[in-house]
Structure formats: structure tokens, C-alpha cells
DOMARFI-942701 format. One record per residue (C-alpha): x negated, z negated, y negated. Coordinates in steps of 0.5 Angstrom, whole numbers, plus 500, padded with zeros to 3 digits. Example, Ala and Ser with C-alpha at 12.3 -4.5 7.8 and 13.67 -1.06 7.14 Angstrom:
// DOMARFI-942701
475484509/473486502/
This chain:
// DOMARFI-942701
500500500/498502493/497497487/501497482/496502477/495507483/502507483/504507475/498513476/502517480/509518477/505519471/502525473/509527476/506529483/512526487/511529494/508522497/513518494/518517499/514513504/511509499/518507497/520504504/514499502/516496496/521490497/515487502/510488497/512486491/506482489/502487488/506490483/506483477/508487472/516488474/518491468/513497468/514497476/523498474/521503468/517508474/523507479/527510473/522516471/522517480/529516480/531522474/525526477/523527484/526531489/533529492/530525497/526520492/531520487/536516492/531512496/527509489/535508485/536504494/530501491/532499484/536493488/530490490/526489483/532488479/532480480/524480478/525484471/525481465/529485460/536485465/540487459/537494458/536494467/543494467/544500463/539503467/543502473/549504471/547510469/547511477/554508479/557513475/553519477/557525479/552526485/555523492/548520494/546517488/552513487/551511495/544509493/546505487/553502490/548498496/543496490/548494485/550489491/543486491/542485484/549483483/549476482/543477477/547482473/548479465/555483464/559481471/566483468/563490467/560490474/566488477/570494474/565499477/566495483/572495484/573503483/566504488/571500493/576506493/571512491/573518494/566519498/566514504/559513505/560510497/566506499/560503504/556501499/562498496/563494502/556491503/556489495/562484496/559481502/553478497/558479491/563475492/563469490/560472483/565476481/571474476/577477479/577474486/583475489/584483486/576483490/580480495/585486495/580491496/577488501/583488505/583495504/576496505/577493513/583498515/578504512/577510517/569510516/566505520/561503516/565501510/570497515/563494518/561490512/568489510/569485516/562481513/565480506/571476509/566470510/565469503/572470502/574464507/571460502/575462495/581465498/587461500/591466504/594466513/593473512/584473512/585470519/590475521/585480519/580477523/583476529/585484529/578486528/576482534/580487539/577493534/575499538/568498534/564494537/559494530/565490528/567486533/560484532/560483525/566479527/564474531/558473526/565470522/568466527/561463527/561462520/568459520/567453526/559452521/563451514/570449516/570443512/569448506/575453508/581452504/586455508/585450514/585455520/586452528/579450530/581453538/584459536/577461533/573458540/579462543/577469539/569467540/569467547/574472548/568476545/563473549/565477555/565484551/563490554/558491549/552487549/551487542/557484540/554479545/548478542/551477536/556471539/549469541/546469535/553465532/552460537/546458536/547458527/553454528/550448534/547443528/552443524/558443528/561436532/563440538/556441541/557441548/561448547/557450544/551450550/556451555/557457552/551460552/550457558/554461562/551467557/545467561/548469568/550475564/547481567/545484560/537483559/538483553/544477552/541473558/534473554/537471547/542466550/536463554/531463547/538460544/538455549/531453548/531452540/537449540/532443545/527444540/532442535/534437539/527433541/526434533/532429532/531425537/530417536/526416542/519419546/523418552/529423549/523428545/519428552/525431555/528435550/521438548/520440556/527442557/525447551/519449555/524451561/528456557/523460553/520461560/525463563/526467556/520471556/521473562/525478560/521486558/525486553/522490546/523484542/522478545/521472540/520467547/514470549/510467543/515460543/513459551/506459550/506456543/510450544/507449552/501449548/503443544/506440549/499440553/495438546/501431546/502429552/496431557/490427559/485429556/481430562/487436564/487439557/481444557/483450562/491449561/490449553/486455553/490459557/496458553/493459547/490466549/498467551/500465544/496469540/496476543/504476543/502474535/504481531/506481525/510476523/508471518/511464521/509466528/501466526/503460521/505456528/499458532/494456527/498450526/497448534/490451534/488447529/491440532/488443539/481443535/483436533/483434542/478438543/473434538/474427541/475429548/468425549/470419545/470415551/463416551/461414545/460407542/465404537/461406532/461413534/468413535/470412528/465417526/468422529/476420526/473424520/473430525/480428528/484427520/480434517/484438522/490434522/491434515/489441516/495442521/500438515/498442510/500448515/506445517/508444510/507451509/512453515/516450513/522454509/520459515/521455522/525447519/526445527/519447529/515444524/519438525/517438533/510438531/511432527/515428531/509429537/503427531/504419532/505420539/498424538/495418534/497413539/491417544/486415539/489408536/484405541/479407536/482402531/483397537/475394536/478392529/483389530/481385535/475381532/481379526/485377532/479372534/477371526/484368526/484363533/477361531/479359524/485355526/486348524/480350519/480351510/480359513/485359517/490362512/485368509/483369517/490369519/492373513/487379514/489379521/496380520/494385515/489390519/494390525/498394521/494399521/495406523/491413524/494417517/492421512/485419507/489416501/493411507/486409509/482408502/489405501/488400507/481398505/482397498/487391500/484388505/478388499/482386493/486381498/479378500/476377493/482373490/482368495/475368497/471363493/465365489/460360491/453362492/455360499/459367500/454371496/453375502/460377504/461380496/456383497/459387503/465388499/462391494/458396499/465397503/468399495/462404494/462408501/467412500/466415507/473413512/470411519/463408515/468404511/472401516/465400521/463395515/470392515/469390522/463387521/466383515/471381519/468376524/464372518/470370515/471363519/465361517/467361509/465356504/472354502/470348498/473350491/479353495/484356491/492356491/494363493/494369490/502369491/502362487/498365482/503370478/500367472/494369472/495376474/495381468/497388468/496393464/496401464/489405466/487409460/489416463/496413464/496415471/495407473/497401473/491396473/492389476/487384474/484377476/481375469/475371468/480364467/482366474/475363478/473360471/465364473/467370468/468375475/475380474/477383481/481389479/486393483/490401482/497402483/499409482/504411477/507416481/509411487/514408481/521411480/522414473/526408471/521403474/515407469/520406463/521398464/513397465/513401458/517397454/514391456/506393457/504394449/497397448/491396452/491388453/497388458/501382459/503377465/505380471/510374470/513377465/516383468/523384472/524380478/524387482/517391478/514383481/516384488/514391489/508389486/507383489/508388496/503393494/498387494/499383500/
């Protein structure tokens, strides 16, 4: 595809020949075009010059870049000019790209009256177009129930085509018409001898059984079921598909799941390939939905594996698209990575991620998904050996583990608009990956646990036992969760810690732990931190920190992106301050205007002095 100075080169030079295929690349490639207005002013130049063929495909194309230009007053004038053209083919053209633009368009009652004379032109590929406008249109257009009418008529036309996507238009229709009539219609269709129309009325039924609480006119919910399974059953393996694709759209939104499996259940005994592979791939999104919802391990584990069991039998199918032949091998992948040993994982791993990637084509979510579960398998593959290692190297190699991970987040987030249930799966199995390397940490909190009995019945005892509660807290997350782990254990350990020449040697480690910036390093000198805090010289105790509100001074950073919280020198009577952070971001707006109308200038106030429910949300970032 040619960028956008190659192509404005090339309608200026007036050679229009290599254009036509040109053209069929634009919607998928309008990146490459950002100045959308000098793109638009070469479709109408191509449009008013090239050959015949040009001339429709570009004004087609004009739907496309139309939600994208700036000046949509002028670009409308510009369009119409091609709805009113006495030429057949340009008024097909631009009927189809006046539904794609429709809802942008400034003048909609304008808009409407040129509709509404396309739905009843003379020519009958108009009258299409007409019809594929309303199904987008609809809801925009100011005059529902004259729009309504032409529908009516639209769904009776002689010309297959414009009864097809008039059968679609009923949907929005259901939504704003309140009329027994729209499902007379639909019933009528359902036995029409179409079956593109068939087709398109079963993706009717299944929108009415998804919005139903949103349908003014109230239809019986069984005689839908009734008209759906009856469509189930067609001769036509494509209306099949088609209540296959409706079954599997409406299961997370309606109460009646059951039927819906069962329905697609018996789909798979169809004797279309085609059908049984779209049932079976429906089925195994549908536990894939499931497992992402589920509450327990227990019913992830089955729903994931059930999931397992369909796209496998999916995949099996030669169909020429078949979705399952990535989805098998991607989720067994993963399957593999969160559930298997890592002494099994090796050659199964590597076997299921080959399958994976050569059936990765063209489709972007399809090579997110596999670089997300590459990227956690990477993960697996670089702590396999950490039962080998000493603790130390162990939480060295958590750096590895979170890198990709935190890689394998980003990528999720990425996918997310693309495949919800998918990304939701992967993050769901994510603690359950981390409790295989939660051993990593057990060290750690187990010499707190020890702290905590050694210092029974002893002047320690509270700090010990308070770090011990503290660190058994801990988890396996991102870097911020982590640092922010850390820095409450210190901040905690100096406010209660007598500064005493006695206990020199542990704020000396503080301030090392404080200046490594290094996770797994950090969290290998808290635990040998750890172990010397029942030996603490506590001859100066001090009341707690919870008990001390009043020596707590808070006050914003200077960027204003923080709230400082700060032990001043009164606190330990030796001229030392302990300071903690808080980000701003983790306040509501309203919380953040509460604090500033009371913190004035840089000197800050009393933690004291804030409402009741700022000092508690304080008071748990702190403890």
C-alpha cells in the first residue's frame, strides 16, 4: 500500500489506471493517510475523473474516510452530489456510503429526506443500499416511524439483496418502535425462501433474546426460542451458521444459558462440517467465558480444560477458516504453562506453541494472543532450574519472571478490546502461575515468623510481630506493588525503632534497602534484616505509631503529584525525620480537594486535623 504523498502524487498526474485496486486497500490503511481532508479531496478528484469503475469503488470508499475528515459541512455537500446522480452506479455507491457515514453527517433531517427517496428508487441495487443504511442508521434518523415504513416495504422488495439487509434494519427497529407488527414480519421471514434472509433473521432473533429488556414491544420469549430452533434445523448450512453465531453472541447475556448449550450441543451432530466446526468453537468460547467468571480454581480448571476438549474437536474440521486451529493449541499452550509441572512442560510446551504460531495468519489479535503466551512461557521456562539454586539466586531470578510478565499485562491490555474473555482466562491463570513461585518468598516470611516467636513476651515483641503480619502479606505482583512493599516495611521499621546508638546497624541496613533499587536485591536484605529484630535495643520505647496522629505532618511534594507524610524531629527528640509518599493518583478527586483546602502552603498540617475517613485511608497506606 502506497502512503498517503505517493497516492495525492498520483491522482494529480491524472493517471488513473492502477487505482481500482488501490482502493480496496484504504479502510484497512487509513493510518497511512493523516491528512484525512486532502485524502477526501483525492477521492472526489478520483471520483469526478476516473474510469467507471473508479468512479464507484472510490465514492464506496468515501464512507469509509468520512467519520475522519475535519470540514464535515463541506464533505457532506460533497456526497451528496453523488446521492442525487442520475447514473445507477453512483447512486448505489454512494447509498452504501451514505450509511457508513450517516451518523456523522451535520444536516441529518437532509440526510433522512435523501434516504428515504433512495428506499424507494426506481433501480433496485439503490433500494440495497438504501436498505444496508437503515441497519446503521436508524437510531440517527429523526423520523422513526416514517423510517419504519420504508423498512416494511423494503422487507417485501422483490430484489434479494435490499430484503436481506432490511431483514438486518429490524433490529434497531425493535429498539425504538413499539409495534406487534415488527415481529409478524419476523416470523414471516424466518420461512422465507431466501436463505440470506433466513440468515439474517436468525441474527434478529438472537439480538431480540440479547436486548430484550431494552425492546418496547415486549415479544413472548418462547416463540423466539421456537422460531430459533426451527432455523436450527434449515437445509441451508449457512443460516445454520448463522444460529450458531447468534448462540454463542447472546450466552453471556442471557438468563437461559442452558439452552443455549444444549442448542449448540446438538449442532455438533450436524452433518455439515461446517456447522458441527462453528458449533464446537462456540461451545469452547463459551468455557472460556465460563472459566473467566469462575470463582474457584476448581471450576477454572474444568471449564478451562472443557474449553480444551472443543477446540480440539473444532480443529479438527479442513474447513478453509477455522479459528479453532489457533485457539487449541494456543489455550493448551497455556494450559501447560499454569498447570504443569515444570518437569513435563519442555517438549509439550514447544509442540503446542509451534501448532499455535504456524496457524497465526494475518490476524492481529490472533498474534497478540500467541506473543502473550509466548511471553509467559519464556517466563516458565527461566525459573524451571530455581529448585536448584539457593534463595538468593532465586529472588534474583524473580526479576526475569516479572519482566515478562509484566510484558505478557502489557500485551493483554493491548487485546483486550480485541478478545475480553481470552485476556480475562489469561489473568485469571496469572496467581495461579505465581503460586508455583510463591516458594520464592516462603524464606522471607518465614524468618519474620521465627522473629515474631523469638520475641515473645519480650520489648520487641510488637515490632517483630508487626513485621511478621506484614510480610506474610506479601505476594509475587508488579514492581510498584513490590517497591511499595518494601518501602512500608521500612517506613514502619523506623517509626517504631528506637534511634539509639544500639540499633545504628539496623538503620544503616534501612538506608542501604532504601538506596538498592533492585527488587529481588532488596528483598534478600530485608531478610537478613529480619532476624535482627528481636535483639533490638528498646530502652527508649516509644508509644506506637498509631497512637502518635499528632506528630504526624502531612503535606503535598513540590511537583504536587504527592502526599508527603512526615515524622518530625519532636518525634524522636535527636533531630531525625522519617518521610513517606503516597501518590496522589491513589485519591478520589473528591479526597484530593478535601486535603487542599485544608494543607496550605509547604509547611503542611496534622494528620489529626483531616477528616475522619482521609486519616484512615492514610493510616492503611501506612500500616
Amino acid at each position: 500500500m502506497i502512503d498517503q504523498e505517493e497516492f495525492h502524487r498520483k491522482v494529480c498526474s491524472g493517471d488513473f489506471q492502477e487505482f481500482d485496486g488501490l482502493l480496496y486497500q484504504i479502510n484497512s490503511n487509513l493510518s497511512l493517510f493523516p491528512d484525512k481532508q486532502q485524502l477526501w479531496d483525492d477521492l472526489i478528484n478520483l471520483a469526478i475523473k476516473g474510469l467507471p469503475n473508479v468512479r464507484w469503488n472510490t465514492i464506496f470508499n468515501l464512507g469509509f474516510v468520512f467519520p475522519h475528515v475535519p470540514d464535515k459541512q463541506n464533505s457532506w455537500e460533497d456526497l451528496i452530489i453523488f446521492l442525487l446522480d442520475e447514473d445507477l452506479l453512483m447512486r448505489w455507491s454512494a447509498s452504501f456510503a451514505l450509511g457508513l457515514s450517516f451518523q456523522y453527517i451535520p444536516d441529518k433531517k437532509r440526510a433522512w429526506e435523501i434516504l428515504h427517496e433512495l428506499s424507494s428508487d426506481k433501480e433496485q441495487f439503490v433500494r440495497e443500499g438504501a436498505a444496508f443504511t437503515f441497519v446503521s442508521a436508524f437510531q440517527h434518523i429523526p423520523d422513526k416511524e416514517a423510517a419504519w415504513e420504508d423498512i416494511k416495504r423494503l422487507i417485501h422488495d422483490k430484489h434479494i439483496e435490499a430484503k436481506k439487509y432490511a431483514t438486518l434494519a429490524l433490529a434497531p427497529v425493535l429498539l425504538y418502535i413499539s409495534d406487534e407488527q415488527i415481529f409478524t414480519e419476523l416470523y414471516k421471514l424466518v420461512d422465507d425462501e431466501s436463505g440470506p434472509v433466513r440468515g439474517n433473521a436468525a441474527h434478529v432473533l438472537g439480538f431480540v433474546l440479547t436486548h430484550i429488556l431494552e425492546i418496547p414491544c415486549v415479544p413472548n420469549k418462547q416463540e423466539i426460542w421456537d422460531a430459533l430452533d426451527k432455523l436450527a434445523q434449515d437445509r441451508d448450512e449457512k443460516v445454520k451458521t448463522e444460529v450458531v453465531s447468534s448462540l454463542k453472541n447472546l450466552y453471556h447475556t442471557v438468563s437461559d444459558r442452558k439452552q443455549v448449550r444444549d442448542n449448540l450441543v446438538s449442532l455438533t451432530n450436524d452433518e455439515s462440517n461446517e456447522v458441527k466446526m462453528n458449533a464446537y468453537y462456540s461451545l469452547g468460547k463459551i468455557s472460556i467465558f465460563e472459566a473467566s467468571q469462575a470463582e474457584t480454581e476448581e471450576v477454572y480448571k474444568k471449564e478451562f480444560e472443557n474449553a480444551i476438549l472443543l477446540f480440539e474437536e473444532a480443529a479438527k474440521s479442513s474447513t478453509s477458516l477455522n479459528p479453532a486451529q489457533f485457539c487449541y493449541p494456543f489455550y493448551r499452550s497455556l494450559h501447560t504453562i499454569i498447570f504443569k509441572e515444570q518437569k513435563e512442560i519442555n517438549k509439550e510446551l514447544e509442540m503446542y506453541l509451534e501448532q499455535a504460531k504456524s496457524a497465526v495468519k494475518d490476524s492481529k489479535n490472533k498474534k497478540l494472543l500467541f506473543e502473550t503466551v509466548q511471553n509467559l512461557a519464556n517466563a516458565l521456562k527461566e525459573v524451571q532450574n530455581l529448585e536448584k539454586m539457593d534463595i538468593e539466586a532465586m529472588k534474583g531470578e524473580l526479576n526475569f519472571y516479572r519482566k515478562y510478565c509484566e510484558q505478557a499485562a502489557k500485551l493483554m491490555t493491548e487485546t483486550e478490546e480485541i478478545s475480553p474473555y481470552a485476556t480475562e482466562v489469561m489473568r485469571k491463570g496469572l496467581p495461579i502461575l505465581d503460586r508455583k513461585l510463591k516458594s520464592l518468598l516462603e524464606e522471607i516470611q518465614e524468618k519474620a515468623k521465627t522473629a515474631c516467636q523469638e520475641a515473645k513476651g519480650t520489648d520487641t515483641e510488637e515490632i517483630a510481630c508487626a513485621v511478621s503480619r506484614e510480610v506474610q502479606k506479601w505476594e509475587i505482583g508488579s514492581q510498584e506493588e513490590m517497591t511499595w512493599n518494601v518501602e512500608n516495611l521500612i517506613f514502619a521499621l523506623e517509626s517504631s525503632v528506637p534511634r539509639v546508638p544500639a540499633n545504628q546497624h539496623i538503620f544503616d541496613r534501612i538506608q542501604q534497602i532504601r538506596e538498592q533499587k533492585d527488587i529481588p536485591k532488596q528483598y534478600g536484605m530485608v531478610s537478613t534484616l529480619i532476624p535482627l529484630i528481636p535483639n533490638l535495643c528498646m530502652e527508649q520505647k516509644i508509644d506506637s505509631m498509631e497512637k502518635k496522629l499528632d506528630d504526624i505532618i502531612v503535606h503535598f511534594s513540590e511537583s504536587h503529584t504527592d502526599l508527603t507524610i512526615s515524622l518530625g524531629a519532636d518525634f524522636y527528640g535527636n533531630g531525625m525525620k522519617v518521610t513517606k509518599t503516597i501518590p496522589l493518583h491513589k485519591f478520589s478527586d473528591n479526597e484530593k480537594g478535601e486535603m487542599e483546602g485544608k494543607i496550605q502552603g509547604n509547611e503542611g498540617i496534622k494528620l489529626s486535623s483531616l477528616p475522619a475517613t482521609l486519616v484512615k485511608k492514610i493510616k492503611d497506606h501506612l500500616f
